[in-house]
N, C-alpha and C positions, 0 to 999 in steps of 0.2 A: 771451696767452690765459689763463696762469692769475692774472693782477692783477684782472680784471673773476668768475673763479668766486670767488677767496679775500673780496671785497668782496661777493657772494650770501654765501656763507659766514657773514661777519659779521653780517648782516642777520637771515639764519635762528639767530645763537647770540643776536642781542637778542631778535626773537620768545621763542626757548624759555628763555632766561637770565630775561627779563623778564617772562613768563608765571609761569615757577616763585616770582620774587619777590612778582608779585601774591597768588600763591595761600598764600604765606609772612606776607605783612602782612595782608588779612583774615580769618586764621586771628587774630593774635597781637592786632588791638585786640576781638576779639570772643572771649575765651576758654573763656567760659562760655555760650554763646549760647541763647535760647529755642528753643522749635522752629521757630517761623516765622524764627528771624533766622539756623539754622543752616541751613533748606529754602533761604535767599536765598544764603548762603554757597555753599553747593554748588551751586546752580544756575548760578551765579558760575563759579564753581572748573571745572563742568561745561564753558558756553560759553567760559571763557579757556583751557581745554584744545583745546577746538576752534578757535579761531579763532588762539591763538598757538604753543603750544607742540608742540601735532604740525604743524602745518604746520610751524616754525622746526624741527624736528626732521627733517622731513623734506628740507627746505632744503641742512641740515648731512650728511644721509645722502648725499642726490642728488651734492651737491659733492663729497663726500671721497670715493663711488666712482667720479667722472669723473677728479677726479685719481687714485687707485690704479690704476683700469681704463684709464680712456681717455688721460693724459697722464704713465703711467708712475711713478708719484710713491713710491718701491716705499721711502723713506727709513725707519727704525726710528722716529724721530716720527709718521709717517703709521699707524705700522700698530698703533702705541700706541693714536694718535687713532681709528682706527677697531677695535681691541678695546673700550676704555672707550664710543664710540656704542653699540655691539653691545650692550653692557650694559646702558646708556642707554635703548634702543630695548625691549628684554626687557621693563626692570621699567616702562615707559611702556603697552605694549600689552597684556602679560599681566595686570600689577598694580594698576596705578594708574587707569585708563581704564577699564576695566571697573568698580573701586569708586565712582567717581563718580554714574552712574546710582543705582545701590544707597544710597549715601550718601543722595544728594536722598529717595529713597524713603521709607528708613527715615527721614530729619528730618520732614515732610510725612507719615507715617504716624503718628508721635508728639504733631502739632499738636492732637489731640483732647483726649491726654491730661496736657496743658499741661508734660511732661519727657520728653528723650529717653531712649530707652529703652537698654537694656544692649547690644540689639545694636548701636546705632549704634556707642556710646563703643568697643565690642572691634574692628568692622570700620574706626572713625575712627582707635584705636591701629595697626591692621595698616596701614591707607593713611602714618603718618607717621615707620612704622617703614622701609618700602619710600622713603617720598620722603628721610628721612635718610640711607638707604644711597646716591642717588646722589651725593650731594656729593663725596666720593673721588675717582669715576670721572668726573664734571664738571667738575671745578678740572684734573685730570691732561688730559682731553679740549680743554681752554680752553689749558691751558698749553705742548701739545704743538701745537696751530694755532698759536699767535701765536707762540711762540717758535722753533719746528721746530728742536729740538735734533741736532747730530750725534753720535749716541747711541754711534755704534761706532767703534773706531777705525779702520776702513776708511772709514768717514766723513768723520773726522776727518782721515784722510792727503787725501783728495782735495779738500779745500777747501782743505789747507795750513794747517789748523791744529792739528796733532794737536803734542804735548807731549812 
């Protein structure tokens, strides 16, 4: 049972792994963008939020608390992985998702005035202040899935490989 959730699992960490990269590289060949090519940006940024990375996030939610909940999986890896989602999840719904709409707004608002204006640049700095802070808790969240470390050594004794 849980070889076919941890294989969902994986699926939902490409979605949102490969969402957040898209949203990372047309940021980075487009630095200085007009209005209109930062309104396409974000429109961009907007629909790959929706179509990959909340879903893939939600993917990863759904799976790791069938295993906590439903298939017991109570391991100090597991409960690492689902602090750092927790986190994941916070700065995705509170933070990030919300700025998006606003972002489009303000780029498509400034098209008249042939530059963007101060509030974009301050709400586009707070958007990539919040997307750098998840990388911490996404490498520890990635690492702790694939690897499921035996964190404790009660762990460790009952696998037989404690030191």
């Amino acid at each position: 049972m849980k070889k076919p959730l941890y294989f969902i699992a994986e699926i939902g960490t490409i979605m949102y792994v490969g969402g957040i990269l898209s949203h990372i590289v047309i940021g980075a060949i487009n630095p200085h963008p007009t209005p209109e090519t930062a309104a396409f940006i974000y429109s961009y940024k907007l629909q790959s939020a929706y179509i990959l990375i909340l879903p893939g996030l939600g993917l990863k939610i759904l799976i790791d608390l069938i295993l906590f909940f439903g298939l017991g999986e109570r391991a100090w890896w597991m409960r690492i992985k689902l602090a750092m989602t927790a986190f994941l999840t916070v700065n995705a719904f509170v933070f990030l998702v919300p700025m998006m709409p606003q972002l489009l707004e303000l780029a498509q608002a400034s098209v008249p005035d042939g530059k963007l204006s101060e509030a974009f640049h301050v709400l586009e700095g707070k958007e990539k202040m919040v997307g750098m802070s998840n990388i911490i808790p996404l490498i520890t969240e990635m690492l702790m899935g694939a690897f499921k470390p035996r964190l404790s050594k009660a762990e460790r004794m009952r696998s037989g490989s404690a030191t």
